[in-house]
Structures are given as structure tokens and as C-alpha cells.
N, C-alpha and C positions, 0 to 999 in steps of 0.2 A: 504494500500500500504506500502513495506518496502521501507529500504530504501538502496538503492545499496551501496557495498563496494568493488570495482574492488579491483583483487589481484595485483602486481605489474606489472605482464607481462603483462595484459591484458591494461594497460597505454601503455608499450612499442608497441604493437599490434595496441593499435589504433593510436598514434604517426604516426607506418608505414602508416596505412592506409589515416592519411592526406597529410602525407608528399610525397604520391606516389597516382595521378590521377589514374592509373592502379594498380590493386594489387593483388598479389591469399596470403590470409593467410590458412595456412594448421594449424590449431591448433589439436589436437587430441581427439576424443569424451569427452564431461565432461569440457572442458576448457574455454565456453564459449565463443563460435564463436558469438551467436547473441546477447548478451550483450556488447559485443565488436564492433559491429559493430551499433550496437544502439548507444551506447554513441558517434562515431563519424557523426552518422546523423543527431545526437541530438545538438551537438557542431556547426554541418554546423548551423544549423537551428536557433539558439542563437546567433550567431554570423553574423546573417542575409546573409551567403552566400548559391548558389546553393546548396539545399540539398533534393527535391525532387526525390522520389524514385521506381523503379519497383525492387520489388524482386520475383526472380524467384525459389522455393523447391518446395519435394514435398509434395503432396497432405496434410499428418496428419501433417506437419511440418507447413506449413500457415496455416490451420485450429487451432493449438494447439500453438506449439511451440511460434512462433512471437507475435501472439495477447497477449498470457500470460504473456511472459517478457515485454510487454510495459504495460498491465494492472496491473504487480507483482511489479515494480520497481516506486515508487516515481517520479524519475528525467527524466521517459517520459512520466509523465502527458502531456505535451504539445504535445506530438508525436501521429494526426490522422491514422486511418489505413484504407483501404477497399478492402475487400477480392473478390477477382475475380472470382468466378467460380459458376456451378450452367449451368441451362438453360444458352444458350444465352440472353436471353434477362436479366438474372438476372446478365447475366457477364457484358451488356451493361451498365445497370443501374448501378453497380458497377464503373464501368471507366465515370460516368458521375458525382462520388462525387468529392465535392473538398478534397483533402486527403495530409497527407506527404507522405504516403508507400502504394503502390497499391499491393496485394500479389496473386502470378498465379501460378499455376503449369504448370513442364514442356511439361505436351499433350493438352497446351491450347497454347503454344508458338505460331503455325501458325496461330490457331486464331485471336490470339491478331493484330500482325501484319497483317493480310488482313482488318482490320478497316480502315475506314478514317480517323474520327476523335478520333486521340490518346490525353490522356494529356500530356504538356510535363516537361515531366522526366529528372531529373539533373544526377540519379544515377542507375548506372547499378547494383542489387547484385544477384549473380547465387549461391544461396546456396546448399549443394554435388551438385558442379558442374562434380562428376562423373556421372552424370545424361546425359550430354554432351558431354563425352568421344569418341561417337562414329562420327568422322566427316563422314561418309556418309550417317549419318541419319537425316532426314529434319528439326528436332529442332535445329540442329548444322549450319547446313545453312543457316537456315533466321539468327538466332539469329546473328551468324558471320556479316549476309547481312548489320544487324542495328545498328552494336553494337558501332558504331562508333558517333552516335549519339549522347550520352549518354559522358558528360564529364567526368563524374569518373566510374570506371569500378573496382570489386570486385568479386575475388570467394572465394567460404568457401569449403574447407571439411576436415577432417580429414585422409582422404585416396586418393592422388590425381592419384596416379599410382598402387592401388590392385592386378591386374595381369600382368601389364607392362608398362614398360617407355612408351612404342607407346601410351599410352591412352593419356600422358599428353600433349601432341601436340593439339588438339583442345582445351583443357581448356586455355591455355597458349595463342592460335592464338585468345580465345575473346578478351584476352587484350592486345594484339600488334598486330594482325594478322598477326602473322608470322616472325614478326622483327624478334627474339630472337631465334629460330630453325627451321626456314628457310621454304619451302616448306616442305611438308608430305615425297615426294618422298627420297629429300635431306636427313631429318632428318632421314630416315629408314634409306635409304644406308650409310650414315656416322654413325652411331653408332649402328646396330644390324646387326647380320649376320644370314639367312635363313637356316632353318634346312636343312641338308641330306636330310629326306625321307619323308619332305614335305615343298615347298617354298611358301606356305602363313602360313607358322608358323615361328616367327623372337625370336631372343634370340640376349639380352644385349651383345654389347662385351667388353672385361674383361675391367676396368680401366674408362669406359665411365660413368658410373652413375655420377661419379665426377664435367664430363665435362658438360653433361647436368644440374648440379646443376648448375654450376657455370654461364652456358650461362642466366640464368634466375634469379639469384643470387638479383638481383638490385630490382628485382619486387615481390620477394617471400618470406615468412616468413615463416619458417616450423618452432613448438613448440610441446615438445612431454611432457606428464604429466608425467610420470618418471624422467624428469628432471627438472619439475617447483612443482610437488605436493608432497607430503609423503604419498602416497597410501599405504594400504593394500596389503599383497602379495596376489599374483594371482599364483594359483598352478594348473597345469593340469592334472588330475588323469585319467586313461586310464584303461578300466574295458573290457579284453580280452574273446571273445567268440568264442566259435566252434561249426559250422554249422553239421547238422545232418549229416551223410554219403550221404542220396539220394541226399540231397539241394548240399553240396558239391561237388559229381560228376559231376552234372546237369552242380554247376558255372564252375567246370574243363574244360567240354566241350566244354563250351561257351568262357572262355576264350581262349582255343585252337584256336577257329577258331578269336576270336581279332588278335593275336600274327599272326597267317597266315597270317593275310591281312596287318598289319606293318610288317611283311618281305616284302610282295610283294612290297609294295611301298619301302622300300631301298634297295630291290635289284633293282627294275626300274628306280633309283637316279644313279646307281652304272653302270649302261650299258650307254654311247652316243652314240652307235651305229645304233642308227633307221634312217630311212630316212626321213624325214620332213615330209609325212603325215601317218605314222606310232608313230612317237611321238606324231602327235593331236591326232591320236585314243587312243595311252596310255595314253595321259594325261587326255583322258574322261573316262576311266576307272581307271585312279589313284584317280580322284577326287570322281567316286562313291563308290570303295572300302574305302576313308578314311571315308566317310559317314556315309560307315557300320560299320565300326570300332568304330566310336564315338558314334553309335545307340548301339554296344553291349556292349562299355564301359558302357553308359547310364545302360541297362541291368543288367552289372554287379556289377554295385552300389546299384541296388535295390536287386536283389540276395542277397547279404551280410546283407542287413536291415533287409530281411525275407517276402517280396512279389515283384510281378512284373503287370507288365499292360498286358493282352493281350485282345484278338479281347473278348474273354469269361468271361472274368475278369469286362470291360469295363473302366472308371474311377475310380472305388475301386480298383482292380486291382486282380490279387489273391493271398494267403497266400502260402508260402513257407516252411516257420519254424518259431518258435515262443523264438529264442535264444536269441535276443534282448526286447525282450519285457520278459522274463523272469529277465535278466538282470537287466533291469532299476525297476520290480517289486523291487528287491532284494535291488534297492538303494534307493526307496520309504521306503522300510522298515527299511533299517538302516539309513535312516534318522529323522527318530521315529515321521514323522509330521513338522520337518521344511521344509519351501517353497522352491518348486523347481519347475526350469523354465526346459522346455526340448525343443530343437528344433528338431521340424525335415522338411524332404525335401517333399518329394512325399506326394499327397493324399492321397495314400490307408494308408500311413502309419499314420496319423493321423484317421484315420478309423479302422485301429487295435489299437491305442490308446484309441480312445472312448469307442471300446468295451468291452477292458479292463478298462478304467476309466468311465464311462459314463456319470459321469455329471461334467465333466472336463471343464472349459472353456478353447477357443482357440481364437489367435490373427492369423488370415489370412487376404489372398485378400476380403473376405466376410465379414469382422469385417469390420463396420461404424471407422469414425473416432471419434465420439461419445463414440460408446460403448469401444474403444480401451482406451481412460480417462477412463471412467470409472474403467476399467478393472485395469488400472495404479493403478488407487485413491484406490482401494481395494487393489492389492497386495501390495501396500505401507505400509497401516494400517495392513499388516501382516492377513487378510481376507483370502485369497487364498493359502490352501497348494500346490497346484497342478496345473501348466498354460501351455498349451500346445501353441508351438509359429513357424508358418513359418517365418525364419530370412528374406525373401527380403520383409514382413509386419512390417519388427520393427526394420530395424536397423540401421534410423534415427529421433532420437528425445525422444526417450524414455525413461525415468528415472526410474528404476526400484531396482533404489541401496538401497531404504527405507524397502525393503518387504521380502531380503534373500540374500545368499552368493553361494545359489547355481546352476550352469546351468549346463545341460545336453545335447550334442549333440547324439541324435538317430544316424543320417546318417551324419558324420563330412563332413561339406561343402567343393567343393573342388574350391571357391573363398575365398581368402585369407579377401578382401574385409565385405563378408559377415559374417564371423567368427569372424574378429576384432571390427567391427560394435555389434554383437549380444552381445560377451563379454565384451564389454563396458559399455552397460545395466547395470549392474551388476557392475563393476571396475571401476569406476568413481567416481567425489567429490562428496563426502558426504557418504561415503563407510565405513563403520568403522569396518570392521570385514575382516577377508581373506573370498577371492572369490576364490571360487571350481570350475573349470570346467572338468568336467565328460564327458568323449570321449568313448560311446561304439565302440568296433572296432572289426568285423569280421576275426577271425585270418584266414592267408592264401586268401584274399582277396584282390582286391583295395584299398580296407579302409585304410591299414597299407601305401599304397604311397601315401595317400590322406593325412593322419594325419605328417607323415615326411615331407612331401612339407609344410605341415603348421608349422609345429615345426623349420624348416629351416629358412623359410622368405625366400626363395631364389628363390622366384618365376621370377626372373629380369632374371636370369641364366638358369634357366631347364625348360623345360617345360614338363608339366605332365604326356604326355607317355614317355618322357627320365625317370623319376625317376620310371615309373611303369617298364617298363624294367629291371631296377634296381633291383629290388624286383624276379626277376625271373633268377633264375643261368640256363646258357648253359646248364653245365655240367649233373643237374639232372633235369630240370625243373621245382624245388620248389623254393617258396617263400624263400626270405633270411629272419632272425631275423627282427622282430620289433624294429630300432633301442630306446635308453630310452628317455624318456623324461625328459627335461632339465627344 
């Protein structure tokens, strides 16, 4: 066992957290959210006050994460753990140890609470409590139901609002429910305004981000490693590709008819003239056009990758063109053999990866949490030139800073979330070299407003068909420039 040496902020960090029964710390991946929160359940527990604990992440985060820092660190020798999950009955047996920290993931939340006999627990911790983002989904409602139970109340993530302020209203309502920004309803209408030409899409209004820090001010710690660490620079390298003629026409077409169906719906924003059951039937057909729009944006993300799903294809899906993967060939080879991570999105596309890498390993939904250490422990040791990785398998908890400097996005995610989670992997303490991130990008594509909305951060402001619009002048119907990146 070593023996811990917290950096200074991480005192300041845990300070908030006693000094505040309710707390959300935002620290930034690498900064040591669960050592941080260890040492003050550790202090409860020494100090002989309430410090019994449920924490709630996921899945490879309590299997890895947690067990490790209490097994890695000295100073929580003392601190039991038991991990929840498994059969039923081995979830039972688990909640019948006597433990400090019971650990569950969050699609066993309803479970837990439909027991009788719970232990009882002093401390609530929801680690990426963007896991709970979504209040009308049923993890967010019991949890909400019980949470008051629970005398100290904590969330962790590093990212608490990825694609908008509206997320952070349920993380915020576990620990006040609701004091601090009011009802869901309130909170939209006072601080976002609904798009034009479609009003279940809401965007920041200007000056408000401020106001909503400020309302939560008292309970929240946001720390960003730019301004506590000496990192590595992090440079984004963008390696431009053009799609065959046929594949190109093909995406032309298909984007025509997207853009058809986003006019219809604002020019149907822009007429009040229906009679009240003329507007219900437009509005059932406003809602399946935007449907389709977002099924052929889907489309046209995989277009620009170089395959698509169809009924013939099945789950592999079928091959398009081969411009990205010729691509990322070319940066396999100029990187003459140093480790490189590549993300990408779709199945099939890891499927033309294999067949072009074949004995590649990959980190997905089908990697154990097992085999995904393991996977770690080698690319650390500098083992693995080549890791193929779907980012919503990896991008919490993962330390991959030991094994390379360089990641690849195949198909640039268009969650902001998910990209700053995956490049953290990589850009984190103990990082001693510049980190590369490599963006193939389909010139004349979505790609290019997928990759700007990321370069921006300004996901609070635009939302994603605003900026893809963007990309497409009136006047001629081509793509505008790929703005540079910064």
C-alpha cells in the first residue's frame, strides 16, 4: 500500500464536502474525485461521526475504480467495502455485510430500493451523476423518492451539464430537491428559450449561465485541471478526407431531403394560422418529420465514416468507401509503432477496423470489466500499439495516460460529454508528454459541424442542427470552410 499525498485542492475539496451536508463537486477527469471523497468518509469514520455509505457509478467504476483507491492508499486501511451486484441473491448477500461503503450501479437503483430490509446508510455518493440527468427516467425518481434519507448527500462528475444547463436540474434536485432552481417547469421557462422550428429543443438564454451558477453557488465546487495542474499541451490535429464521387452524391441526396424536412418544420413554426384541430394534425406530423430528420442525420454521420446499417447490411452494416480507414492507415504509419487509441461510434465501423487490423483488441459494451484492466494494465506497460475503443465503454475511470499520447476519433462524437470524457484518458495526471488528438473528418459532411460545435464549447447556445445549417450557404448550397482549429 502507498501512501497518499492529497494535492492542495483536493484538502480545499474535501473541507467543502464536510463543511456542506449536501454537495455536487465537479472536479475535472484526473483530479481525483474518489480520493477526495474517500479521505472525507475516512475523517467521518475516525472521528466517530455518521459516515456510512451507498455509492452509487457505474458499472467498471465500483468494480475497479473505488475498490482500488481504498486497496492503493494506506490511510483507508480501515475503510470496508461490498460490492452490490451480481444475481440477486448475490446482490442480497452483498447488503447483508456489515460494510463502510456499499457500491451499486445505477440499473440496480430500483432494485435496491424495492428491498425491505436496507442497511442504514449515513451517506448518499452519486458518482457521474450524469448518469441521472434524465428526471423522467425511473433511476431519477426513486433515487429523488429516498434521497432525503441519507444525511449527507454528494455528487461527482466532471461534466455536470455536456449538452445543456437542463441536465443539471435533476442532479442538483438530489440535493435540495428543488430549493435552489425551482420546479423543472420554472427552471426551463426562466432561463432557456425554445427553438423556432422545434419547441422540445430549448437553448441557454444569453447572460443566464451566470445566474444559474450563482443560484447553486453555496453547494457547488466546480475545479478544472488547467487551472490546478501543469498538464501537457493537448493539441487537436484534424486529418481532412474526400468521399468518393458515388458515396458523395448518394450523402448529397440524403442530405437534401434532411434540409427539406427542417424547412418544413420552420416554415410550420412561421404560419399561426391553423384552426385548433388542424394544428394537432400538424403537430403529428411535425413530430414525425423531425424523427426523420434525426434518423437521416443518424445516416449521415455514418455516410461520412464510410458505411451505413441497412435491412441487407444487418448489424455490420454495409461498406461505402474506404477514405477513413485509408486515412487513419496512413497515421498508423506515421506513427512508426507508437500506441494509438482510436475511437469510434457505430458497429460496423469497428468491423471494418478489424478487418483491417485483425487482431486488434477493443474496449466495448462486450468487454468484461475484467478484461477492460487488463486491457489498461497492458496499454500502460506500452504492450498495445493499437486499441480500438467505443467512448460510452470508457469514459469513466480509465487511466490510460501510462501507454501513449495519442487518440484518434474515426467518427468525432457529436456529445461534447463523450469526447471530453475519452480525451481525458489520455490528458490527465501523470501525462508527461503532449497528447494528440486526431479528428478524421469527412470534408463537405456533418463531420465538419460536429467537430466546430466541439471546438466551440458552445453547446449551452446552438444546438446542433443550428450550427449544421450553418455549414450550408442559401446562396449555393455548399458546405462553408472548415473553420481552424484552435
Amino acid at each position: 500500500m502507498k501512501i497518499l499525498k492529497p494535492h492542495e485542492y483536493q484538502f480545499t475539496a474535501a473541507e467543502f464536502l464536510i463543511q456542506n451536508i449536501c454537495a455536487a463537486l465537479f472536479l475535472d477527469p484526473g483530479l481525483g474525485k474518489t480520493s477526495t471523497t474517500l479521505m472525507v468518509l475516512n475523517g467521518l469514520k475516525q472521528c466517530g461521526l455518521p459516515h456510512r455509505a451507498l455509492i452509487i457509478a457505474p458499472l467498471r467504476v465500483i468494480y475497479s475504480v473505488w475498490p482500488n483507491e481504498i486497496k492503493k492508499w494506506s490511510c483507508f486501511k480501515d475503510l470496508s467495502f461490498s460490492l452490490v451486484h451480481g444475481s440477486p441473491g448475490k446482490r442480497q448477500e452483498a447488503l447483508g455485510r456489515n460494510a463502510d461503503i456499499y457500491l451499486i450501479n445505477p440499473e440496480n437503483v430500483d432494485w435496491l430500493f424495492a428491498q425491505k430490509d436496507l442497511p442504514k446508510w449515513d451517506v448518499l455518493v452519486v458518482d457521474e451523476s450524469t448518469k441521472f440527468k434524465n428526471k423522467s427516467s425511473k433511476r431519477f425518481k426513486i433515487l429523488r423518492h429516498f434521497a432525503h434519507t441519507f444525511q449527507r448527500r454528494i455528487i461527482l462528475t466532471g461534466t455536470p451539464s455536456p449538452n445543456s444547463l437542463l441536465e443539471l436540474w435533476s442532479q442538483i434536485c438530489l440535493l435540495d430537491n428543488g430549493k435552489r432552481l425551482g420546479p423543472f417547469n420554472y427552471y426551463r421557462d426562466s432561463h432557456f428559450r425554445a427553438e423556432d422550428w422545434n419547441q422540445y429543443s430549448w437553448n441557454l438564454k444569453k447572460g443566464h449561465e451566470k445566474l444559474i451558477s450563482d443560484k447553486i453557488s453555496d453547494i457547488a465546487l466546480r475545479m478544472e485541471a488547467k487551472d490546478l495542474l501543469d498538464l501537457p499541451p493537448l493539441i487537436e490535429n484534424d486529418i481532412l478526407v474526400t468521399l468518393p464521387p458515388a458515396s458523395m452524391k448518394a450523402y448529397k441526396a440524403l442530405e437534401d431531403e434532411m434540409y427539406a424536412e427542417l424547412e418544413f418544420l420552420q416554415d410550420r413554426d412561421q404560419d399561426d394560422e391553423f384552426e385548433a384541430e388542424e394544428q394537432e394534425d400538424q403537430g403529428r406530423r411535425s413530430s414525425l418529420v423531425a424523427s426523420t430528420a434525426a434518423v437521416k442525420y443518424g445516416m449521415l454521420r455514418q455516410l461520412a465514416g464510410g458505411g451505413i446499417y441497412t435491412e441487407s447490411g444487418g448489424v455490420e452494416g454495409s461498406t461505402a468507401h474506404e477514405a477513413k480507414i485509408e486515412a487513419l492507415e496512413e497515421l498508423v504509419d506515421g506513427l512508426g509503432g507508437k500506441p494509438l487509441l482510436v475511437c469510434y461510434h457505430y458497429r460496423h465501423e469497428v468491423k471494418r477496423l478489424l478487418k483491417k487490423w485483425p487482431k486488434t483488441p477493443c474496449i466495448n459494451g462486450d468487454t468484461t470489466a475484467k478484461e477492460v484492466d487488463k486491457l489498461c494494465e497492458r496499454w500502460n506497460r506500452g504492450e498495445i500499439p493499437l486499441l480500438f475503443a467505443q467512448p460510452m465503454s470508457m469514459g469513466h475511470g480509465l487511466n490510460l495516460q501510462g501507454g501513449g499520447n495519442d487518440l484518434c476519433w474515426f467518427t468525432p462524437p457529436d456529445s461534447l460529454e463523450l469526447y471530453l470524457q475519452a480525451n481525458a484518458r489520455l490528458h490527465r495526471q501523470g501525462q508527461t508528454g503532449s497528447v494528440r488528438i486526431h479528428r478524421i473528418i469527412a470534408e463537405g459532411t456533418v463531420d465538419l459541424a460536429v467537430v466546430s460545435r466541439l471546438s466551440d464549447r458552445d453547446l449551452q447556445q446552438k444546438s446542433l442542427l443550428e450550427v449544421i445549417k450553418a455549414f450550408r450557404s442559401k446562396d449555393d448550397g455548399q458546405h462553408r470552410p472548415i473553420p481552424q482549429t484552435v
